[in-house]
Residue, then its C-alpha position, 0 to 999 in steps of 0.5 A: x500500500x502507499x500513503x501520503x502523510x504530506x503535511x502530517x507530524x508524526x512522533x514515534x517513540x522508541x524509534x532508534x531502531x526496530x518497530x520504530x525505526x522501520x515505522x520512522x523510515x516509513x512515514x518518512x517515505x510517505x511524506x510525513x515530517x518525523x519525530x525520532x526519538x529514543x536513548x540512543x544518540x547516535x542510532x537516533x541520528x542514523x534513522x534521523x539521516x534514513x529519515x531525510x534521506x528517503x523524504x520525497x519533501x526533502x524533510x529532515x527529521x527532528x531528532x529528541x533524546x529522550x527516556x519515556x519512562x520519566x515524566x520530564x523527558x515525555x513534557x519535553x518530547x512533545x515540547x520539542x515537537x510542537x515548538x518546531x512543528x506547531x502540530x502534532x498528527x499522529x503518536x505512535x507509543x512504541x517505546x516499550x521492553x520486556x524482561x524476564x523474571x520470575x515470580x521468586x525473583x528477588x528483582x522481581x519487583x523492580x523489573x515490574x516497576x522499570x517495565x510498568x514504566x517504560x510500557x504503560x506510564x510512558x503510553x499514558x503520559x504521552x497520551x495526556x500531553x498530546x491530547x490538546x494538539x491532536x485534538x486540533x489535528x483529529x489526530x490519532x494514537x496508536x499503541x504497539x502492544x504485543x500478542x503477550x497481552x493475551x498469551x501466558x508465558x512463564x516468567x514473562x508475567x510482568x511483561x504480559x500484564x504490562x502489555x495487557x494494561x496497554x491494551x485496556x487503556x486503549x480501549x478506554x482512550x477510544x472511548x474517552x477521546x472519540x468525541x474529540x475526534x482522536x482514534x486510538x487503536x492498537x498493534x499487537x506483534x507476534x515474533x518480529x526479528x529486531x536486534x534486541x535479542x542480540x542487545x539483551x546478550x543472547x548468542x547469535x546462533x541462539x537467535x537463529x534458532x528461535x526464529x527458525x522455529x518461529x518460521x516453522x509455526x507460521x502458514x506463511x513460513x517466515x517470522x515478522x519484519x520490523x517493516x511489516x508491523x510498520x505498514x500496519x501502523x501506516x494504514x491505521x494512522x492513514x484515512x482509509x481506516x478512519x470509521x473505526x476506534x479501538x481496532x486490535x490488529x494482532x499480528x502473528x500468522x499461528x497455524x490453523x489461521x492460514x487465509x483466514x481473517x478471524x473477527x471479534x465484533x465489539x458493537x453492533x456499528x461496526x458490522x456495516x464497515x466489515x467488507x471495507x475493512x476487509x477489502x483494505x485490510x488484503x492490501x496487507x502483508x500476508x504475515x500480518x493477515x494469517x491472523x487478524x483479530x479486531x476488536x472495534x468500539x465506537x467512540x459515542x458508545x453510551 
């Protein structure tokens, strides 16, 4: 699919590398003035460059470090951005990890903090502090979340109940911020290949495998790229999409789903927009399509 997001500021958090940097380039390529953000200098520059490198407006990007997890650095992020931009169109909250840790682990408690952090608080405190821009824009936020919102993993709980906490504010927010104009909808990933098993210390050959054997689940024989979960968030944040608040695009391809779009109706508007979501949502890689659940809530629900 291609998209024209010309004349649209878009913030992606965590957008030094993986989902973000891809979802960066992306907009970038498709018109957009980016916002790359992250903790990393350096790798924010070089998707910055990519960033302005691929803009067919000639844009550069505007690079911010930043640690979303602290209240100060999420003020100054959407700051920074207004003050450079007067506008703000689309958030991506994708800032985000995970950490193992069992229920015994004496850092058990810690880790949930540092993720609760990183994953949620940082998603609610950008959401809060954009709201008055996008408003403006009838922006939208997208939330990338994760299929562990709903898949129990041992010694993954903290990380599952971050992403599940993730997925029930993007509910609420559909709601709250429907009449406002602003959608807010959810990506939840299955397995994508980025670099942050290699950054946790994991051993190449130890990656190799585990993706190998994520391949051979998958009907479509291969894991995820982080540009495939970037075309998602494009279409979403795109207008084709537009009637719909609160969708859920779970994007994994488990076996017994092969070309099969799986559909859970939230409420009863949504069952005219069906055939349109559809026929806009075969345009989608077919990684991405082995398995869809969608879970659509009207805005002016009462």
């Amino acid at each position: 699919m291609s998209y024209d997001f010309s004349g649209k500021v878009v913030l992606i958090t965590g957008s030094s590398a993986g989902i973000g940097a891809a979802t960066a380039v992306g907009f970038a390529r498709s018109g957009a003035q980016v916002v790359v953000t992250g903790r990393n200098g350096q790798r924010i520059s070089a998707v910055g460059k990519q960033c302005s490198d691929v803009s067919p407006n000639g844009l550069t990007a505007l690079e911010v470090t930043a640690d979303v997890s602290k209240e100060v650095d999420c003020k100054q992020l959407i700051d920074s951005t207004v003050k450079a931009f007067h506008r703000l169109d689309v958030l991506v909250n994708n800032a985000g990890y995970g950490l193992s840790a069992g229920i015994t682990d004496s850092q058990f408690g810690q880790k949930l903090d540092d993720m609760f952090a990183a994953n949620v608080k940082s998603a609610t405190l950008l959401t809060q502090l954009s709201v008055e821009h996008l408003t403006k824009t009838n922006g939208n936020i997208i939330n990338i979340s994760s299929i562990s919102a709903t898949q129990a993993t041992p010694k993954l709980s903290g990380y599952c109940m971050t992403k599940s906490a993730l997925d029930m504010f993007t509910k609420c927010m559909a709601v709250e911020l429907g009449p406002k104009g602003i959608r807010v909808n959810t990506v939840s990933p299955g397995a994508v290949r980025t670099t942050a098993r290699a950054t946790r210390g994991e051993a190449p050959e130890d990656t190799d495998r585990f993706y190998q054997k994520v391949s051979d689940r998958y009907p479509v024989g291969r894991h995820g790229v982080p540009e495939d979960i970037g075309n998602v968030i494009m279409y979403l944040a795109s207008k084709q999409p537009e009637a719909y608040d609160s969708i859920k695009l779970v994007c994994e391809a488990l076996k017994g789903a092969k070309n099969k779009l799986e559909v859970v109706i939230g409420l009863k508007k949504c069952l005219i927009e069906m055939k349109k979501l559809f026929t806009e949502m075969a345009q989608l890689p077919q990684y991405v399509l082995s398995c869809v659940e969608s879970e659509m809530i009207a805005a002016d629900n009462t």
